[in-house]
N, C-alpha and C positions, 0 to 999 in steps of 0.2 A: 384542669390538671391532666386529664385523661388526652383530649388536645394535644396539649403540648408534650407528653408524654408521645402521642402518635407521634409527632410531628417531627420528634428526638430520631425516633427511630428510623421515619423514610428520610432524614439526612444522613446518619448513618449509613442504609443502605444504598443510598444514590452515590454517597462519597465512596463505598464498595466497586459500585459499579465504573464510576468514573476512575478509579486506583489501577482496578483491574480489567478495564475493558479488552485491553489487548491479547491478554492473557486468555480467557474467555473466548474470545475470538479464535484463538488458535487453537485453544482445544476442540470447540467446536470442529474446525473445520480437518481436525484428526482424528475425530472421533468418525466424521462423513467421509473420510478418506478410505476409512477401515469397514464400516459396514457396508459402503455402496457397491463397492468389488467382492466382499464375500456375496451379496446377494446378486451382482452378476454371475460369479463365478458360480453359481449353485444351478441357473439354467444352462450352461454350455454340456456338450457331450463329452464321452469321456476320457476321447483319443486327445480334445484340446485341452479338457483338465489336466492327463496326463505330461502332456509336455509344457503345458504352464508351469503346475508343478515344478519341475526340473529348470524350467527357465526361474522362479522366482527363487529356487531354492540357493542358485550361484549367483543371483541378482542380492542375497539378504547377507551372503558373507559377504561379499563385494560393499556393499554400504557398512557392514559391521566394521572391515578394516577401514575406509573411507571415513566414518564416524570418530573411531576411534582416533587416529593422527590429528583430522581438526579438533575432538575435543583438548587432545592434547597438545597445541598449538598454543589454542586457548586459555588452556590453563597457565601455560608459559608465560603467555603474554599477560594476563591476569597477577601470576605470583612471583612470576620470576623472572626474565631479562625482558620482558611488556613493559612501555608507559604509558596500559591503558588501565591502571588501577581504579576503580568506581570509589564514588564517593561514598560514603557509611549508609548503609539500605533502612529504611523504618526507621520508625523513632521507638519512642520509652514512652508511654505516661509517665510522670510523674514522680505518683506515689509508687511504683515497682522501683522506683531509683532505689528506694528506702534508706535514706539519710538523715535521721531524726535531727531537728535543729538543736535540743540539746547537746546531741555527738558534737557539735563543733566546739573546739574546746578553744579558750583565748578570744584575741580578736574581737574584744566585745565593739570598741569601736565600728569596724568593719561589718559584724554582724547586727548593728544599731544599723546603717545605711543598706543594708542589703534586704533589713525586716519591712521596709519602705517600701522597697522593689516587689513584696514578696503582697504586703496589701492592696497594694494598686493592681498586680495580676490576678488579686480573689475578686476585687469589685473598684471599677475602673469608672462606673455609674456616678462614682462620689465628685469624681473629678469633672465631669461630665458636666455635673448639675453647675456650676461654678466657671463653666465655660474655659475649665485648663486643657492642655493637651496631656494625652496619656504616654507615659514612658518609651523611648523609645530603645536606651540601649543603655548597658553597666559595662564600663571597663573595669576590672580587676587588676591592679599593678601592685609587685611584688615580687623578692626574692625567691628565687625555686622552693619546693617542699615545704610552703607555707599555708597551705591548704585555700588555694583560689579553686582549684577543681571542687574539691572538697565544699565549697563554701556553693556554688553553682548547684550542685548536686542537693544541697539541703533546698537552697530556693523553688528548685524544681517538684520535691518530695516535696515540700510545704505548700505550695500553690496547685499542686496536681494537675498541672498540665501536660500535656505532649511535649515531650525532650526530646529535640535531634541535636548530639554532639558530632562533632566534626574538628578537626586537624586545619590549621589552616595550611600546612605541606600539602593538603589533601589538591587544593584546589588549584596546583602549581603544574604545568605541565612544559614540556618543547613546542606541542602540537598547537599552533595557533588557532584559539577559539574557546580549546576548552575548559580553560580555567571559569572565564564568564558563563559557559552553558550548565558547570556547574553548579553553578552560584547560581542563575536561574532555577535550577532542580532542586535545589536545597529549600530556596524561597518558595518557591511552588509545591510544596511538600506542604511547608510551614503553613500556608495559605489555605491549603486542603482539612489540615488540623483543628486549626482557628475555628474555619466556619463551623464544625461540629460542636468540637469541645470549648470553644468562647476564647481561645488565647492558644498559644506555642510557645516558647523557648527555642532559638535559637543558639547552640553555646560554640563556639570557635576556637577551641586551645589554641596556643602558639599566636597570637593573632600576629605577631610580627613576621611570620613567616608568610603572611601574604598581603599584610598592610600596611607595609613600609611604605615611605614618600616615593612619589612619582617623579622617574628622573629620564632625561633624553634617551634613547635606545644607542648604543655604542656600538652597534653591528651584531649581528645574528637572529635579531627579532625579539629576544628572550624577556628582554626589559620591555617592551611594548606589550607583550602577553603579558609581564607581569601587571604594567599600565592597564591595562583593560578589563584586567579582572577587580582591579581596584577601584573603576571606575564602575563595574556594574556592580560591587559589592554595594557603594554608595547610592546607586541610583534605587537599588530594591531593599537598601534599609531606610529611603526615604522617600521617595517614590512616591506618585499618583494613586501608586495600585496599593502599595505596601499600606499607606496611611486607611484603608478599610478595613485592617482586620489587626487584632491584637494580637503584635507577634513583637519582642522585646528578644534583642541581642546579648548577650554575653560573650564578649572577649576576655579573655587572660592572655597577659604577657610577661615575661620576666627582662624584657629587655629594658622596661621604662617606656614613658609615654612620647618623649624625645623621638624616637624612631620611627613612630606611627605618621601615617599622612593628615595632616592638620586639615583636612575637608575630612576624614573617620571621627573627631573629636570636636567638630564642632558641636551649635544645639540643636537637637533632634535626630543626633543620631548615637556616638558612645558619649553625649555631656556627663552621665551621673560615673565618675570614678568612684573607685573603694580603694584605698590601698591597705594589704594585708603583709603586715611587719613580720618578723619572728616573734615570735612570743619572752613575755618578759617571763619575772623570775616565779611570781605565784601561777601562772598560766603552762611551765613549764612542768612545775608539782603539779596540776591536772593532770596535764598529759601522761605523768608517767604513770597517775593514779590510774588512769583508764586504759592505756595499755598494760601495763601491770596486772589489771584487775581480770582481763582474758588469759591469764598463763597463771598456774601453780605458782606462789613466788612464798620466801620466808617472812613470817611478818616482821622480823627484823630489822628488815630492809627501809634505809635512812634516807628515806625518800625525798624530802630537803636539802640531803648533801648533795643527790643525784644533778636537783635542779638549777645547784649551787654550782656545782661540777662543768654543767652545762650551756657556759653563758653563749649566747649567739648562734645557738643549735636551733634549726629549725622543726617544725614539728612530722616532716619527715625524716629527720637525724633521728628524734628520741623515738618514732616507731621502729627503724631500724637497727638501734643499740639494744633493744628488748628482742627484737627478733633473734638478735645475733646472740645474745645472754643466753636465750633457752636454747640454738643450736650448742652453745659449751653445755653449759647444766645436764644435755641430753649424750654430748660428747663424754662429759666426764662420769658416765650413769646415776645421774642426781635427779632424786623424783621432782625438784622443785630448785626455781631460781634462786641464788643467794646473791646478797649485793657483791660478792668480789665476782659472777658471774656478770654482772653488767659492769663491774671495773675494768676486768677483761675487756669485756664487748668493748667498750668506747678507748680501750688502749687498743684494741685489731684497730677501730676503724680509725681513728685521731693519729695514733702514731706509725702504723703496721704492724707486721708478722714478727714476733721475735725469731734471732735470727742465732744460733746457740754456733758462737764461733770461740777455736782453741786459739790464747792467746797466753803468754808465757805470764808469770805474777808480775814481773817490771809494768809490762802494760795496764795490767789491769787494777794494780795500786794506783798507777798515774791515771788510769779513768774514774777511780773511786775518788780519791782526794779532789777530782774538776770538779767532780757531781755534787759531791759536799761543800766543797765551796759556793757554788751553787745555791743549795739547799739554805746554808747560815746567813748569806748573804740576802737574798730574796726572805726568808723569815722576819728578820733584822731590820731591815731597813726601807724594805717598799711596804709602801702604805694602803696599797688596794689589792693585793692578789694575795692569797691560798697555793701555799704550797700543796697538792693534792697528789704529785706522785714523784720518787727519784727510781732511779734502774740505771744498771752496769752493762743490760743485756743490748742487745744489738737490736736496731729496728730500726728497717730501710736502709740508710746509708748515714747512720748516728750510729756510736758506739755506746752512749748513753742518753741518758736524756732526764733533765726536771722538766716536769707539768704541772706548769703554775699559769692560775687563772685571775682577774678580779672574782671576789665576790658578787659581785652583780653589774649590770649593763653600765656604762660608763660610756659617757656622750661626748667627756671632755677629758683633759691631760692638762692640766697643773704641770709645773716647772719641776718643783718635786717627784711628780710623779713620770716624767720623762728620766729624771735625772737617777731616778731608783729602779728604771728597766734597763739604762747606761749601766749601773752598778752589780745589776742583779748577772748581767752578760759578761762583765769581765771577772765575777767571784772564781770561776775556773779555771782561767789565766791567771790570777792571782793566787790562788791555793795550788798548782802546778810552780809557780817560782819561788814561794813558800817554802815546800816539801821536796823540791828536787833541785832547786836552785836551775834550772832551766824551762823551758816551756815545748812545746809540741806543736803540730800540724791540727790537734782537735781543736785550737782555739780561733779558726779562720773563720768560723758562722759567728762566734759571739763577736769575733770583732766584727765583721760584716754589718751585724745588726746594732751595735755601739756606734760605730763612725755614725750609720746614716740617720741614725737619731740626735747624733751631738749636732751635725753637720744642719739636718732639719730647725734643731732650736735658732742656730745663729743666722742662718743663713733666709729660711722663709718666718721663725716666727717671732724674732726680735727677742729671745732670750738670752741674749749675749752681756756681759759685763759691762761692754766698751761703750754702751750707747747706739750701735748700729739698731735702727730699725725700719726696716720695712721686709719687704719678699723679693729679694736679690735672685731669684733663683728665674723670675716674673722675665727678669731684665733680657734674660738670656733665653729663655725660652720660650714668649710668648709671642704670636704672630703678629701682631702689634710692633715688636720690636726687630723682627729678623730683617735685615737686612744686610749689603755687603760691608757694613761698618756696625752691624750688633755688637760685635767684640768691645767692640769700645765702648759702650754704654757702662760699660763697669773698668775703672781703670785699673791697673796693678799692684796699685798699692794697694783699693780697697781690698781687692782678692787673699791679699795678702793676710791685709787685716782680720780679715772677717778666717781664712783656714787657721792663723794662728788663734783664734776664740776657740775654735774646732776643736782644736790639740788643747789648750787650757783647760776648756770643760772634762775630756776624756783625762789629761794627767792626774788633775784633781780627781775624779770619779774613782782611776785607778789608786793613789793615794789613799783616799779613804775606805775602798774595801781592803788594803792593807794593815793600815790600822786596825781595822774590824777585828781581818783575822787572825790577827798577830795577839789581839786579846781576847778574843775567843779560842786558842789552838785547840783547848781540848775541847770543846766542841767539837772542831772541824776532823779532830782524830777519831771521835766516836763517831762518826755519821760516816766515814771514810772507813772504818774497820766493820759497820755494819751493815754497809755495802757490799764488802766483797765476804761477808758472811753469809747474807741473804738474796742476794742479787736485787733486789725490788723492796720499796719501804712506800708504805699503805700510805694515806694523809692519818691515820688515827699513830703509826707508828713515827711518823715524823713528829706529832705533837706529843708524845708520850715521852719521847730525846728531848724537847722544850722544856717539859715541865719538870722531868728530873732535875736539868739544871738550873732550873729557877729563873727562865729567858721567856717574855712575853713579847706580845705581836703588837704594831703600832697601829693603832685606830684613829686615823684623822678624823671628823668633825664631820664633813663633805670633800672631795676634790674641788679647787678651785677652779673655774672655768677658761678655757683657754681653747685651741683647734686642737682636733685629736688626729693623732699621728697615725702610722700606719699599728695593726695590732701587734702583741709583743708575740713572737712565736716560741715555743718552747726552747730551752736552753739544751745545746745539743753539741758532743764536741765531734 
């Protein structure tokens, strides 16, 4: 034990000496630059010290300015119009990352495949004995602010090895060469590591910024530097030299693995993917319970509705709506968050800034009656969304706006449930010709968003009446088909046939939110008169108007499965 215990430590210090030899070296040799001339200068006489003296004294501001212009050259070039920026210096152990694996909150899948990664770098031995090869590399793939850094970070705290993170920008340069001599120094770090401490980490955010596929160089050189760094990235994640010492890759990318060069993703180098999703709907109540649980907040706070509120937010969205909740709370001098402090928060960042503009009462009735319409119609008649907020007030370039969500993650779209975000889009166009017997310019986004959903159902996904089925849209657009006669792959009649389905679906749609509102008015007048009373109605204030009048919500079964369409965006005139 004692042994190996010595034995720890003269690697240690040999890996000192070999890190910093050069270093060493120069001080050395400036520390003998400095004593050997004062111990000259101490036998000379004293006419020559005298004008030494005077000579060295205009010899040290001359070097002082001289010093200074190059350091500040250097630094230029280093931080500011240079593209000699270094790669990230030292590394981290490990356990200083401090990322407890509990902190990771979701993702249990992801973090099932990554605890894998995380045993084979505590004892690699097991594998050994069974004659497998030991890991070489994890891609991570994923929508931004999903926590792949985050999840790299715990791997590294859990296994307590040397972490060197890196940028893959980092390794990008004009200058032919240096992208590869980087990647060398990086690797040669990792290698220095290993042998002490038994293993490394390698982590490479962005990895598509330097691992994209290898393609001809098109003039300039740019793409061949790109080429070459790609090619040595490859050769020292798989390498002769690489394969003696346990050093395991970590790339993150949000591009998807499509982009990456298919010699990065074969076996033995990034084979073990993890893909880390957004988190569903009990993983997003974590989140908010643990960011939540570092700020003062009311216990109040309906922390279910938050994660109900928040379908398809990632779990850097809900750190950032908590963040933004205690700048209000702190803006509005409140010792502690309340939940209309994160209602706020996710109306700044989801819709914008309200925008407090004078508008005469004509306009603002005919914005209140869209909004309501809106509101009755979307309650009524769609099967999967949560009315959760209406407003008069101005934000962005909306004059109002409903925020309506499903209640939870939804993978497909039912016929119905296309046909009741058709419905829910023209409620404002319909409660405008209603109450004014005319219509406005605020109804251009919801018909925008109506057309290309009716147009979607007949046209790619065979929801049409008439029997039309297939993806018409395929004919015309797909590179399979372009040629100087594509037009004609669909003739004029069908075209014809398939926009008048278009229009049927849409007049129908428009028809029955007619009917709706025509037997709901007084509905539609109370939500419209307490609109322009309050400007903004909570989701608890929306259902409070329901149950007065004795109007409840439609609860389908399941959504039927079908392709899901683009998302519905908020209703906005």
């Amino acid at each position: 034990m004692v042994a190996k215990r010595q034995r720890s430590w003269l690697q240690r210090i040999a890996l000192f000496f070999e890190m910093h030899w050069v270093k060493m070296l120069v001080i050395f040799v400036l520390v003998l630059s400095i004593v050997w001339p004062i111990m000259t200068f101490a036998k000379i006489d004293s006419y020559q010290r005298t004008y030494l003296h005077a000579l060295m004294s205009t010899m040290i501001i001359q070097s002082i300015i001289y010093g200074g212009i190059f350091v500040a050259m250097l630094f230029w070039l280093h931080y500011g119009g240079g593209s000699f920026s270094k790669i990230a210096k030292g590394r981290v152990r490990g356990d200083q990352v401090n990322v407890k694996w509990d902190e990771v909150i979701g993702m249990e899948e992801a973090k099932q495949e990554a605890w894998e990664v995380v045993e084979l770098l505590r004892d690699h031995a097991k594998v050994d004995l069974i004659g497998g090869k030991v890991l070489r590399g994890v891609l991570l793939v994923g929508p931004p602010g999903c926590g792949k850094t985050y999840l790299a970070k715990a791997i590294a705290t859990e296994s307590a090895l040397p972490f060197i993170s890196v940028s893959g920008s980092e390794f990008i340069e004009v200058f032919v060469g240096t992208g590869p001599a980087r990647v060398r120094k990086i690797f040669k770090k990792a290698q220095q590591f290993a042998r002490v401490e038994g293993g490394c980490l390698v982590f490479i955010d962005e990895l598509d910024a330097v691992g994209t596929s290898r393609t001809s160089d098109l003039g300039f050189g740019a793409q061949t530097e790109r080429n070459n760094t790609v090619n040595e990235l490859l050769v020292q994640m798989d390498g002769l030299e690489s394969q003696k010492y346990n050093i395991v890759v970590i790339g993150a990318t949000n591009a998807g693995e499509e982009v990456l060069d298919q010699a990065l993703l074969r076996p033995g180098r990034l084979d073990r993917k993890i893909y880390v999703d957004r988190p569903g709907l009990e993983d997003r109540e974590k989140l908010y319970r643990f960011y939540l649980g570092k700020i003062k907040i009311d216990p109040a706070i309906d922390v279910a509705r938050l994660a109900r509120r928040t379908v398809w937010k990632s779990a850097a969205d809900i750190e950032n709506i908590v963040k933004e909740s205690a700048l209000i709370a702190t803006r509005n001098k409140r010792e502690m968050v309340t939940f209309k402090d994160l209602s706020d928060a996710l109306d700044r960042i989801e819709l914008g800034f309200k925008r407090k503009r004078r508008m005469n009462e004509e306009e603002r009735r005919r914005i209140a009656y869209h909004e309501a319409g809106h509101i009755v119609v979307t309650y009524l008649l769609h099967p999967t969304d949560d009315v959760f907020k209406a407003s008069i007030i101005s934000r962005r370039d909306a004059l109002g706006v409903v925020y309506h969500q499903p209640r939870e993650e939804l993978f497909t779209s039912s016929r119905t449930r296309i046909l009741a975000n058709i419905k829910a889009a023209l409620g404002g166009f319909v409660a405008e010709k209603l109450k004014f017997e005319s219509t406005s310019d605020g109804v251009a986004a919801d018909f925008r968003n109506a057309m290309l959903q009716a147009h979607q159902m007949v046209w790619r996904l065979g929801m049409g009446v008439n029997g039309y089925v297939g993806d018409y849209e395929a004919l015309l657009s797909s590179w399979a088909f372009r040629s100087s006669s594509a037009g004609d792959r669909l003739s004029d009649r069908t075209k014809e046939h398939l926009n008048e389905e278009t229009h049927q679906i849409l007049s129908q749609c428009a028809k029955d939110v007619e009917q709706l509102l025509r037997q709901e008015d007084a509905l539609l007048e109370r939500f419209a008169q307490e609109l322009l009373k309050r400007e903004e109605l909570e989701y608890d204030d929306i259902e409070a108007v329901f149950v007065e009048f004795g109007k409840q919500r439609i609860f389908p079964a399941a959504p039927s499965p079908s392709i899901l369409p683009p998302p519905t965006p908020p209703a906005a005139t």
